[in-house]
C-alpha positions as CSV (number, residue, x, y, z in Angstrom):
1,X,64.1,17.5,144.0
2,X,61.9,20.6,145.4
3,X,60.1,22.6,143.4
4,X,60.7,25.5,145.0
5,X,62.3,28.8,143.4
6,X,65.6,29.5,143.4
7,X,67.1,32.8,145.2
8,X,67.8,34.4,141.8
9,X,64.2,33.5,140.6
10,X,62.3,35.2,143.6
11,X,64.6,38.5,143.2
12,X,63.8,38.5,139.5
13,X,59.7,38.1,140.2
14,X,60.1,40.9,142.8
15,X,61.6,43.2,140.9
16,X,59.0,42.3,137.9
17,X,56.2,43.2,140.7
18,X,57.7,46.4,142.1
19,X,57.9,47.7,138.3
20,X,54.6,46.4,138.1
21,X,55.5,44.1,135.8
22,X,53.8,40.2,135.3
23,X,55.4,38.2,138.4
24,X,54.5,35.0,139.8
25,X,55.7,35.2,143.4
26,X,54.6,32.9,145.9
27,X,52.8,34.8,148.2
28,X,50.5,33.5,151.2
29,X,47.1,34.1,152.0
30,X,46.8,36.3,154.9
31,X,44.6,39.6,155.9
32,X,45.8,41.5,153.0
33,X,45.5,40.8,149.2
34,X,49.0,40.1,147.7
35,X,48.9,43.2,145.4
36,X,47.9,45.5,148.6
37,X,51.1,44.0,150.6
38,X,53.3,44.4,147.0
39,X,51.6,48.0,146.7
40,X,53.6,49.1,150.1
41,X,57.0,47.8,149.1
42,X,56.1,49.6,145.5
43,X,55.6,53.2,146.9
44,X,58.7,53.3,149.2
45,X,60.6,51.7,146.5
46,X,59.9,54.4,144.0
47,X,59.9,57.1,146.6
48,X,63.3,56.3,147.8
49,X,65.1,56.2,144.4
50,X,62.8,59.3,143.7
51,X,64.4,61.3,146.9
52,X,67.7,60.4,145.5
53,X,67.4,61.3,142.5
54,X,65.9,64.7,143.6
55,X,69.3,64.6,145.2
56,X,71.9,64.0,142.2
57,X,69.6,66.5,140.1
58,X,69.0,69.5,142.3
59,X,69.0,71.7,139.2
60,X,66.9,69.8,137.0
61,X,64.0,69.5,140.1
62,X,64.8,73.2,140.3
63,X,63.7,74.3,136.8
64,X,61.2,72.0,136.7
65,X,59.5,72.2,139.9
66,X,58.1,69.4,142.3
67,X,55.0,68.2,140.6
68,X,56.8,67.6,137.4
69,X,60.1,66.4,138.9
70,X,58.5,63.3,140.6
71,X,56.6,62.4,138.1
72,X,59.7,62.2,136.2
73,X,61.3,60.5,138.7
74,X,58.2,58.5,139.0
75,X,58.4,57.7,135.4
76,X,62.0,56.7,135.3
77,X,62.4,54.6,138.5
78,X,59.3,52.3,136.9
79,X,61.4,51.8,133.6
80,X,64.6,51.7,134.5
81,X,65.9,48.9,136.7
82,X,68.4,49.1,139.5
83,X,71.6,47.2,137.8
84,X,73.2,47.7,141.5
85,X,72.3,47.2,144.7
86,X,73.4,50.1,146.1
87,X,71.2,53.2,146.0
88,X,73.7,56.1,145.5
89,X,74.8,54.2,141.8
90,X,71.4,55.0,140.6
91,X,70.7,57.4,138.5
92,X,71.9,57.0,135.0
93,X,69.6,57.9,132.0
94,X,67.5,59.9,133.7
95,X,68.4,62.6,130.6
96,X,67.3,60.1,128.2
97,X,64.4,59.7,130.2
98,X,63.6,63.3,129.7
99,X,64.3,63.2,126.4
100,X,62.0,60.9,125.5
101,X,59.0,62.8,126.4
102,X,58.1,65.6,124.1
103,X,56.1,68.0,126.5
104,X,59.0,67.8,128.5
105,X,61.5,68.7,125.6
106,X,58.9,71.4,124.3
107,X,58.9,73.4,127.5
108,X,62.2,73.3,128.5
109,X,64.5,72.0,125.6
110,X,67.8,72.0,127.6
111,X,66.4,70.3,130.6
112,X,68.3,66.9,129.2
113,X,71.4,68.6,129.0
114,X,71.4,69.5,132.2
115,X,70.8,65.9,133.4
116,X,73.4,64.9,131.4
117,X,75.4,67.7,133.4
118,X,74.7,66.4,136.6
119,X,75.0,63.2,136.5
120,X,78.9,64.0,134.8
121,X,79.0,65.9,138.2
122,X,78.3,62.8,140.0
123,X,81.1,61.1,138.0
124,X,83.9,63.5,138.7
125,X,82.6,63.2,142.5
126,X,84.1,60.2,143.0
127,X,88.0,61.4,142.4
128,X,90.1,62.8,144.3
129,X,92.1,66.0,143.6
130,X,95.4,65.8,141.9
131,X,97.8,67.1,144.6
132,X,100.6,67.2,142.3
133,X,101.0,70.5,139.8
134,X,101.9,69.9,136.2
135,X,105.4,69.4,136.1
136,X,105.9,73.0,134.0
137,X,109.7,72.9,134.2
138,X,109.9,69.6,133.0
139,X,107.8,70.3,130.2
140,X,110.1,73.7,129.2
141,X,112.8,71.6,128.8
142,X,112.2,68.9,126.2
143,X,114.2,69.0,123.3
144,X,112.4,70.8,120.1
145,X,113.0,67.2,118.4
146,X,110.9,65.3,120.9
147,X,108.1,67.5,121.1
148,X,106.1,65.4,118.6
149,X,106.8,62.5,120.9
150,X,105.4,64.4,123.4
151,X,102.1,62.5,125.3
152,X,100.0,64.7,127.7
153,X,97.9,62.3,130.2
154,X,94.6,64.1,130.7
155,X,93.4,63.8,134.7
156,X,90.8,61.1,135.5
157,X,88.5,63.4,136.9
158,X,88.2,65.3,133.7
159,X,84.7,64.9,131.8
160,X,83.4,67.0,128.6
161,X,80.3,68.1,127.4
162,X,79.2,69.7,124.3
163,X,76.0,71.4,124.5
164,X,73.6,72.8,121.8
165,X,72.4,75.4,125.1
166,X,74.6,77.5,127.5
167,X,74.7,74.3,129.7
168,X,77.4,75.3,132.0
169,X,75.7,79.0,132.2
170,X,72.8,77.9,133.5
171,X,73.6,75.5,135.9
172,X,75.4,78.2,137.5
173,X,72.6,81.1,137.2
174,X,70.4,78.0,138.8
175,X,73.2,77.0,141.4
176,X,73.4,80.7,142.4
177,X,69.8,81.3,142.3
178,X,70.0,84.1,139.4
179,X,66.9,84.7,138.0
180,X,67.9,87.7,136.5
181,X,71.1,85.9,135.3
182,X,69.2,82.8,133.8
183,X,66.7,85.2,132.0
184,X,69.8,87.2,130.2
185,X,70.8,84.0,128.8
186,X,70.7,83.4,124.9
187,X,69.4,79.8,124.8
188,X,70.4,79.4,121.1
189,X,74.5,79.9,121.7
190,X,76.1,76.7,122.6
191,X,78.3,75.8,125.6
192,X,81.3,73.4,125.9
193,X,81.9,72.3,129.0
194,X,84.5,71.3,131.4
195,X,84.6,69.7,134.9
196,X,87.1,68.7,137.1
197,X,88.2,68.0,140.4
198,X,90.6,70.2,142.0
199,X,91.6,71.1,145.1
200,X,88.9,73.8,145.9
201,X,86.5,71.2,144.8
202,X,84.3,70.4,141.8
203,X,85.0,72.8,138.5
204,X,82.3,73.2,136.2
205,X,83.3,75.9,133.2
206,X,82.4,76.5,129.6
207,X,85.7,76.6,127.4
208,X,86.5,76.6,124.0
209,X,85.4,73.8,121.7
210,X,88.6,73.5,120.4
211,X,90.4,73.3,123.9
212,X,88.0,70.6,124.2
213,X,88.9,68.7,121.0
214,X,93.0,69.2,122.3
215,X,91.9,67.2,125.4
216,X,90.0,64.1,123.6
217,X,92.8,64.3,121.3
218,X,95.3,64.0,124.3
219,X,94.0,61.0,125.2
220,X,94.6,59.3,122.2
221,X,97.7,60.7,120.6
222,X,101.3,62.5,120.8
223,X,101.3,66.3,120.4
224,X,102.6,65.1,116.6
225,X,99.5,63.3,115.7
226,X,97.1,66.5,117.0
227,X,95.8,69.1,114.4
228,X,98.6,72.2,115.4
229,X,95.8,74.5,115.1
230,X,94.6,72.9,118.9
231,X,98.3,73.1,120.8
232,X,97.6,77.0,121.0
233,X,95.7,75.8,124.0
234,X,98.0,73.9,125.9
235,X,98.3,76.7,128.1
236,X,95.0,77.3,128.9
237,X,94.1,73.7,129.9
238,X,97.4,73.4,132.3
239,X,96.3,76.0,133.6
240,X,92.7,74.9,134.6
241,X,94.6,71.2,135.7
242,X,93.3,69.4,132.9
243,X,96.7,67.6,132.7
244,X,98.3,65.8,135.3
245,X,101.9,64.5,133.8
246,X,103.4,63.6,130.4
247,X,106.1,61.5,128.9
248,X,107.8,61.4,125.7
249,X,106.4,58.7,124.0
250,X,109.8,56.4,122.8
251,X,111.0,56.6,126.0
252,X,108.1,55.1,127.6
């Protein structure tokens, strides 16, 4: 029976090695020293998933800079392991990357957020739009009994975010390249967020937190079982296409 490693072993070892962690990969003697050869796979590993992620987090490397940005990057490629083989799925954690280093969090305290943001960015990227309008006549003509039976099915694309800074506000001012608009900003007033896909592309918003709590109570009840206090903005989330359909829950 050979002794040799299996497939599943040797990719194991190298990725070990390219985090610079203990490996035992069996490497021959040639002109270079083992580490030297590994050290050449190391630094276009890290600066590829570095690029990329300079890529998913434009505003983050923006407020930051470059120095800092890639040695955040730096820092999180090393301890945090690909869990798929395809490069543009990397990228997750990187805010709890950030968050875990104080100096960071000290200098800009919302930087995380706006990982968080852009990464939820990267989520909604990958629907499509909803073509189809809320069915608005339908909905004005359900019967005052069934209206508790009523069930609103929230888009896909749809992601939330509630932020102790104006999140949304300064992606935007950043986006736009506001200075003047990202100085104005009061960092202490908190931001809910929206996105969405829509036809015109990408929508990122701040809204109300209690819209918000209407849509995470959409997906999880009929109108009946949602405080009333939240249908007041029905409305207002149709109108942004937060909802793509409903039924009426006993005839389902």
């Amino acid at each position: 029976m050979s002794d040799s490693p299996s497939l599943a072993s040797l990719q194991q070892q190298f990725s070990q090695a390219l985090h610079y962690q203990p490996y035992a990969l069996p490497v021959d003697e040639g002109v270079a020293e083992p580490d030297a050869l590994l050290q050449v796979y190391r630094n276009n590993f890290v600066m590829t998933l570095s690029e990329y992620l300079e890529v998913v987090y434009p505003v983050v490397h923006a407020l930051v800079g470059e120095d800092c940005f890639n040695a955040l990057a730096r820092h999180h490629v090393l301890n945090t392991p690909m869990l798929d083989a395809r490069a543009d799925q990397y990228g997750d954690g990187f805010d709890a990357t950030i968050n875990a280093i104080p100096n960071i969090i000290d200098a800009v305290p919302y930087l995380a957020d706006i990982a968080t943001l852009e990464w939820l960015i990267q989520a909604v990227n990958k629907h499509a739009s909803c073509a189809t309008d809320f069915p608005l006549d339908a909905l004005a003509q359900v019967a005052p009994e069934d209206f508790d039976a009523l069930k609103l099915t929230v888009a896909p694309s749809v992601r939330l975010l509630q932020s102790r800074f104006p999140a949304a506000s300064i992606w935007h001012a950043v986006t736009n390249n506001d200075g003047n608009a990202l100085q104005a900003l009061d960092l202490s007033e908190s931001e809910t967020v929206l996105l969405l896909m829509n036809e015109q592309g990408i929508q990122l918003q701040a809204i109300d937190a209690e819209e918000a709590s209407l849509i995470v109570a959409s997906n999880e009840s009929t109108l009946g079982g949602i405080d009333p206090e939240l249908l007041k903005h029905i409305a207002p989330a149709v109108q942004r296409g937060v909802f793509e359909h409903f039924d009426i829950a006993d005839q389902l």
